[in-house]
N, C-alpha and C positions, 0 to 999 in steps of 0.2 A: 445632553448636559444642559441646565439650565442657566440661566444669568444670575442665582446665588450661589452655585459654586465655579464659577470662572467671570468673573467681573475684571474681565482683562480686554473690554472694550477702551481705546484709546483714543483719545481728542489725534487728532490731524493740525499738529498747531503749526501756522506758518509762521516763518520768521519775519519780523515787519522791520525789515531793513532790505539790502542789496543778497540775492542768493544766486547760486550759479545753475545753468540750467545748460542742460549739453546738449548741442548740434539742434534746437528748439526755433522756427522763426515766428516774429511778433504776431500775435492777430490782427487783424485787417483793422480792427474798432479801436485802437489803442492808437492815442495822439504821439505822429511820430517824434521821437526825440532828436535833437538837432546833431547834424551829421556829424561834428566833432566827437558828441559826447557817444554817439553810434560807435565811432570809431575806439574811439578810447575803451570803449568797456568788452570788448571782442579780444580777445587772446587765442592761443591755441595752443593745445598740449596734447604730444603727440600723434599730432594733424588731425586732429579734433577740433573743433572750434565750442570757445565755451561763450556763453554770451551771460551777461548780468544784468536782470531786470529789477525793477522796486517792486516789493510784492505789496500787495495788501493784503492786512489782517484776516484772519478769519478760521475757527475750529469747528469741525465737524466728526464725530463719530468715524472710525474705520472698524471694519471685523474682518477677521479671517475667518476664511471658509472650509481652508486645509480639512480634510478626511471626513468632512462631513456628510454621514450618508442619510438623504432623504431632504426635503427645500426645509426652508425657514423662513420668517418674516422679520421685513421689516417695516418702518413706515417713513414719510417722506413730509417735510413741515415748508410753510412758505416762509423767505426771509423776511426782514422789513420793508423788501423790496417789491413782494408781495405776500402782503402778511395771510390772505384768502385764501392761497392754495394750498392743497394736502394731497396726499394718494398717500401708495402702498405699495409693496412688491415682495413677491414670490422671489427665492434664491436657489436654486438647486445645481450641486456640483452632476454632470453628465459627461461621462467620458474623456474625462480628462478638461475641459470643460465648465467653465460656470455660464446659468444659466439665469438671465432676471429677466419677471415676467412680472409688468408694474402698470399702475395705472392710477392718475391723476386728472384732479379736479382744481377747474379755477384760475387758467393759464389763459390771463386774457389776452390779448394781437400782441406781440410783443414790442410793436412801434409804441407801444405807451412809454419807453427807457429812451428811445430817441430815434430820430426817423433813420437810422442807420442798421435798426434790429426788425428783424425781419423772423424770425426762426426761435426755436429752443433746442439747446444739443445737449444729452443725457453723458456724462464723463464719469469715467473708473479712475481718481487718482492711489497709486500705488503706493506705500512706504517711502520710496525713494522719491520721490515728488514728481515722477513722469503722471501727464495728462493721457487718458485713453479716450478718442471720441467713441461712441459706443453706439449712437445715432441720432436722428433728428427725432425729433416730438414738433407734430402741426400744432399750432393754438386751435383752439376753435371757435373761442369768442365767446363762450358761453359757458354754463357750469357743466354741459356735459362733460363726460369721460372723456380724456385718451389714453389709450391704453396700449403698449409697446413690449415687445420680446425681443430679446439683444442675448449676444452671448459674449465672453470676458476669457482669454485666455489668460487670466489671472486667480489667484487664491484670497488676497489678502487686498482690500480696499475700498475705500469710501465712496460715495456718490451724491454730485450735485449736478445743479441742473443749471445752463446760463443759456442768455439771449444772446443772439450770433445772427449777425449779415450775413447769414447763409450757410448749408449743414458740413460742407467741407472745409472746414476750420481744423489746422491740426493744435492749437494754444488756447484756453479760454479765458473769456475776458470777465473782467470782474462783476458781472451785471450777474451774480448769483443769485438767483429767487426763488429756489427750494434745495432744501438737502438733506441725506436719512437720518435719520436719528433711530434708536434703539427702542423696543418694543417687551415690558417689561412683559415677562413669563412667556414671550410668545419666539425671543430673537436668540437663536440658538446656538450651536457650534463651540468646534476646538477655536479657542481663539486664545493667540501667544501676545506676549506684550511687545510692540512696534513702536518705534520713533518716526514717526510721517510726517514729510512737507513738504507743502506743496506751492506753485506759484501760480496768481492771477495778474493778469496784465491792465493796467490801469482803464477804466472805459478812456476813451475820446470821440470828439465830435468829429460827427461824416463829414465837415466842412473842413476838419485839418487833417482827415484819413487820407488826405492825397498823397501822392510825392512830393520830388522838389521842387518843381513847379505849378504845377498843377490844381486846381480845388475842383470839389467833385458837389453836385447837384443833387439833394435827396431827392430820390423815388417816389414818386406819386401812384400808388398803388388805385386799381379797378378790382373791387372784388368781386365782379365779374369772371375775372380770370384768376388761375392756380396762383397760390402762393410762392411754386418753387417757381412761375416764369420772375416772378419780381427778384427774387433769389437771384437769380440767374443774371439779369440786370445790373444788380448789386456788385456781385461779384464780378463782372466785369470790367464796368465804370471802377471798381474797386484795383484790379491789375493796371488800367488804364493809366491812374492816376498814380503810380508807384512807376512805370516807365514800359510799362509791358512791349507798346511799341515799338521800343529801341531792341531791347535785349531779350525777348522772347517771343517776334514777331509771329513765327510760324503757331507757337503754343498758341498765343494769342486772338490767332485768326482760325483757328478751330474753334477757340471758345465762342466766337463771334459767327463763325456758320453756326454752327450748336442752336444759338440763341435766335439767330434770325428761322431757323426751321421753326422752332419753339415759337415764336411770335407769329412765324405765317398761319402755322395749325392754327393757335388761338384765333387769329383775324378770324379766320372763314369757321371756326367753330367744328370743324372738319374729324378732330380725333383729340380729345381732353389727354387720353392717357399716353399718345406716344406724344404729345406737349409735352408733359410733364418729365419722359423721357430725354425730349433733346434739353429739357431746362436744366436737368439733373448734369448731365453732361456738359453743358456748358459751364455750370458752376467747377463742377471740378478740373479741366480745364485752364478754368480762370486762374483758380488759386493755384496750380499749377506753375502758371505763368508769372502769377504773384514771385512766389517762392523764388525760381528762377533767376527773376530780377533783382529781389534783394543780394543774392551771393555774388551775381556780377559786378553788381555796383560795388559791393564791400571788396571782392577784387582788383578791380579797377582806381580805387581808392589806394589799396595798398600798395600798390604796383608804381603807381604816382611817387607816393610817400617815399618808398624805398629808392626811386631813379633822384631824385632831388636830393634826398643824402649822398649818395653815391656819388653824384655830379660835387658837390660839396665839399666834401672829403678830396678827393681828385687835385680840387683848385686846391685848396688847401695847403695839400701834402707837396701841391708844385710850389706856392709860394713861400711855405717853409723853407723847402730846399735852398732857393735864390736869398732866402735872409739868410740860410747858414754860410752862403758863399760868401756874400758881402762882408759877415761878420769876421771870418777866416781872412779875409784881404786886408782888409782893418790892422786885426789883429797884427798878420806879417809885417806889414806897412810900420805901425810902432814899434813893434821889435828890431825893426830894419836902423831905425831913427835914434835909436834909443843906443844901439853900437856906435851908430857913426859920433855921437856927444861924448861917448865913455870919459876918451882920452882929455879930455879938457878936466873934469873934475869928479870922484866917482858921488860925491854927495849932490853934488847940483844935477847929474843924471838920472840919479835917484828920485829927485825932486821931480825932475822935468818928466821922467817918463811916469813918474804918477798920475801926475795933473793931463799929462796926454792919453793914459789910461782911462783914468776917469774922463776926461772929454771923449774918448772914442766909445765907451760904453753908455754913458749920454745921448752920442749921435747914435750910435745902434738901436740905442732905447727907440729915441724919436722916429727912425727910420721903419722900426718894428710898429709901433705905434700909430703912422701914418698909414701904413698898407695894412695893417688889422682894420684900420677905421673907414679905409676903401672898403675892401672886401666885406663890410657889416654895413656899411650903407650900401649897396648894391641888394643888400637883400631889406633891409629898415634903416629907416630914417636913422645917422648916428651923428653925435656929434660929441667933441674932443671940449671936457671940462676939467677943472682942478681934483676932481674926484676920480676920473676917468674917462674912457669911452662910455659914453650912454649913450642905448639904444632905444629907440620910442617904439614902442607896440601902441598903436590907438584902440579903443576901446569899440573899433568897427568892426576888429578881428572878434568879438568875444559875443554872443549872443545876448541881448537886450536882458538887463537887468541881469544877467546871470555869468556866472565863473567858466563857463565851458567854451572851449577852443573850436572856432569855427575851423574848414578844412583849410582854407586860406594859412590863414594862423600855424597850423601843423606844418606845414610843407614850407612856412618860413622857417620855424624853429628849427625845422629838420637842417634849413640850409645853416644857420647858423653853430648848430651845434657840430657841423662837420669842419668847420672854419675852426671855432676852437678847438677838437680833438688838436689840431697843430698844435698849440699855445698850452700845454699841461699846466704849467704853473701857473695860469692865467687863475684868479679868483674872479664869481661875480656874483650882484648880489642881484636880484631879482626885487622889485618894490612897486608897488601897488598904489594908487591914487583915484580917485572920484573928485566930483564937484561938490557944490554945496550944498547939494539938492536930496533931503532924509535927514532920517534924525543921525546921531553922529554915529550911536551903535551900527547901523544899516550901511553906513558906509564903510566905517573900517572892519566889518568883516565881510563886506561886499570885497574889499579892497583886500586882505591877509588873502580870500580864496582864491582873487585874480592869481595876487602872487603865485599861491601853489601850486594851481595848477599848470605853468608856465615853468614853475620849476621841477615836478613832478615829469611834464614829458620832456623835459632837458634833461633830466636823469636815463630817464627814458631812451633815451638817443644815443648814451655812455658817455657824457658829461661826467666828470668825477663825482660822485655825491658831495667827496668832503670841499669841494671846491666853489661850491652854490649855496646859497644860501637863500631865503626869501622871506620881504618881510610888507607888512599893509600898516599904509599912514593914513588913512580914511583921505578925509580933504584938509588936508596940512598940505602945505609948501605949494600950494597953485601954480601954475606957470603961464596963468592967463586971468584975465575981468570974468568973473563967475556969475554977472549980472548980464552976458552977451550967450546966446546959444551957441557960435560959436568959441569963445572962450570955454564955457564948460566942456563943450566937444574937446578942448585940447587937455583938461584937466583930467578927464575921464582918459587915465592911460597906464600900462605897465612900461618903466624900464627898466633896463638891464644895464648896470652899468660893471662894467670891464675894468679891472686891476691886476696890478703884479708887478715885477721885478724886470718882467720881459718889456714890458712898457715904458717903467721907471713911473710908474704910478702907486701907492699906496691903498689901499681900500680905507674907506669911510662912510660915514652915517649920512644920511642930509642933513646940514647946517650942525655939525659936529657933534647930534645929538646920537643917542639909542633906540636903536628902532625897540617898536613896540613887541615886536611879534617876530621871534625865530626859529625859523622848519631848518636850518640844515643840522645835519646830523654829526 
């Protein structure tokens, strides 16, 4: 069948927003994103773990191969990333089996993308947007060929090529620098029309590829010696710097015998190809060890998160109880006081145990109100205004310049949010502030996203929805000299201020105006 009568080749289009990608971990080259927001975008559905990355743009050519008996061609173009390379490849389905036998020109060292790339790795993305590594491709420096045979247990999908710290990569990173394209009268097969997409993981620099402490030291390559021992290197220093030693030490220290045979061969020049061996193994290994790390830490994380509510909730649910009793003692006390008056006059008891009513639902209020305003300062700064409890989040909890909840910040809200489960009726409003510092747009919606997302995982927590609200006043209403580093540091902050009937507080705006901006539902 030819490409005039089945012209059911299909763009591969990614989506250029957030997409989900299941049980997937990030590639090694991709600048880590700050732990809060790591946290936040991990869900699980039934016990699966879904993770959501930013994809970037990009269409590419898929064909299916279904039923096709005999190879076909196609051909292979350089992006703009390297507009000089081209090849071609051979495609034949074999035994259930596909089979591609391909071979390109024009793949110079791939450290020209960033001292972090080391390698090129050939990937099968599928319809559904799963990544297949399919294998390494060496540079060679030069226009000669290389030329590779892979096999695909798959039927239907596209192929590009990217740069990679090393060939045991299971996610690619976006450093894409050739990919097939269609070969007019030559590119054959049944092909059905698909919906594909797929995700690339943003490049990052080797200098923030570390973990959370940690920065890592580009590779100073001897081309004297194999490219896989620098691989191997890489890969390592690469687990290293993500926490390996803690949480996969055993994995860890295999990948590092691996490497030091690897490095002893190479010294003495002794056996190039079983080098090349233990380098191979140590990379894998590494990433191994990599992988490992990341699920513990996001464990470990969660495990936190969940004891700190739990603890929360707990207090809580004790200090409710103790206000319901005082409340009930109260209450009896008036009613007590209120018979012994009867006899004197039934209208002046009437009276009197009103105003005793209302002063004892007053004292309740205040009594409720003081020990809510312990229990929130114990976890954040709070303090008791005509508006309410306001609680100060500082803008040290939230990452530089940006709306996302450091882990600090989570395991506070967490505690708070279990303090309120007590308080049902309790309303709050969540509001957002900045200093002086940008133009006014930059900050009041710098300012709206603090708020949201501050109220997004208070919802999150089972915070009532209808009971939160949130809203960004850019740099209005200061609470400090915006001409003092300090001062803006007090300006730059979220809070949360607390109302309701349980208090004897009212909800309100700042300075009895309307807020600009309202998320709750």
């Amino acid at each position: 069948m030819n490409m005039k009568n089945c012209k059911g080749c299909v763009l591969i289009t990614l989506l250029a927003a957030c997409s989900t990608v299941y049980a997937q971990e990030p590639n090694p080259t991709a600048a880590p994103k700050p732990a809060a927001e790591q946290d936040q975008q991990v869900e699980m559905r039934d016990g699966v773990a879904l993770y959501k990355v930013r994809v970037i743009g990009r269409d590419i050519p898929a064909i299916n191969y279904f039923h096709r008996k005999g190879p076909t061609k196609i051909g292979f173009q350089g992006t703009a990333l390297l507009p000089g390379a081209k090849g071609q490849a051979k495609v034949e389905g074999k035994g259930g089996r596909t089979v591609i036998e391909a071979s390109f020109e024009g793949l110079s060292p791939a450290n020209g993308f960033g001292v972090e790339y080391l390698t090129y790795v050939i990937w099968a993305i599928t319809p559904e947007g799963r990544p297949v590594n399919l294998g390494e491709i060496l540079p060679t420096g030069s226009k000669d060929k290389n030329e590779i045979t892979v096999t695909a247990n798959l039927q239907s999908f596209g192929l590009i090529i990217t740069a990679e710290p090393y060939y045991a990569v299971t996610m690619p990173s976006d450093v894409v620098v050739m990919q097939n394209f269609v070969i007019d009268n030559k590119t054959e097969g049944v092909i059905e029309q698909v919906n594909a997409h797929y995700s690339l993981l943003p490049r990052g620099a080797y200098a923030e590829t570390a973990g959370r402490h940690s920065v890592l030291h580009p590779i100073t390559r001897d081309e004297r010696s194999p490219l896989e021992l620098y691989e191997a290197m890489n890969a390592v220093q690469i687990a290293e710097a993500a926490g390996a030693n803690k949480y996969a030490a055993d994995t860890l220290t295999t990948a590092k015998t691996a490497l030091k045979n690897a490095q002893d061969l190479d010294l003495h020049k002794d056996n190039r190809r079983q080098s090349i061996t233990f380098a191979r193994e140590a990379v894998q290994s590494a990433e191994d060890a990599r992988i490992i790390t990341i699920r513990k830490i996001k464990a470990e994380d969660e495990a936190a998160q969940q004891k700190a509510r739990v603890d929360a909730e707990q207090a809580a649910q004790q200090s409710q109880l103790d206000a319901e009793k005082s409340k009930l003692a109260a209450e009896r006390e008036a009613a007590q006081r209120a018979q012994a008056e009867a006899a004197t006059a039934e209208a002046e008891a009437r009276a009197r145990k009103a105003r005793e009513a209302q002063k004892d639902a007053e004292q309740s209020a205040e009594q409720v109100r003081e020990r809510l305003k312990q229990q929130l300062n114990a976890v954040l700064q709070t303090t008791e205004t005509a508006r309410g409890l306001i609680v100060n989040m500082s803008d040290v909890l939230f990452d530089f310049n940006k709306y996302t909840l450091k882990p600090e910040a989570r395991e506070k809200l967490a505690k708070v949010s279990g303090i309120l489960l007590a308080y049902p009726s309790l309303k709050l409003q969540v509001e957002g502030y900045t200093d002086n510092i940008g133009t006014d747009e930059y900050n009041q919606k710098l300012s709206e996203e603090r708020a949201g997302s501050v109220r997004e995982y208070l919802v999150s927590q089972s915070v009532a929805d209808n009971n939160i609200s949130a809203a960004g006043y850019g740099k209005s209403d200061p609470v400090a000299d915006n001409s003092t580093n300090a001062g803006r540091a007090q300006n730059r902050r979220v809070q949360l201020v607390v109302s309701g009937s349980a208090i004897g507080v009212q909800s309100s705006a700042p300075g009895g105006g309307q807020a600009r901006v309202e998320q709750s539902q």
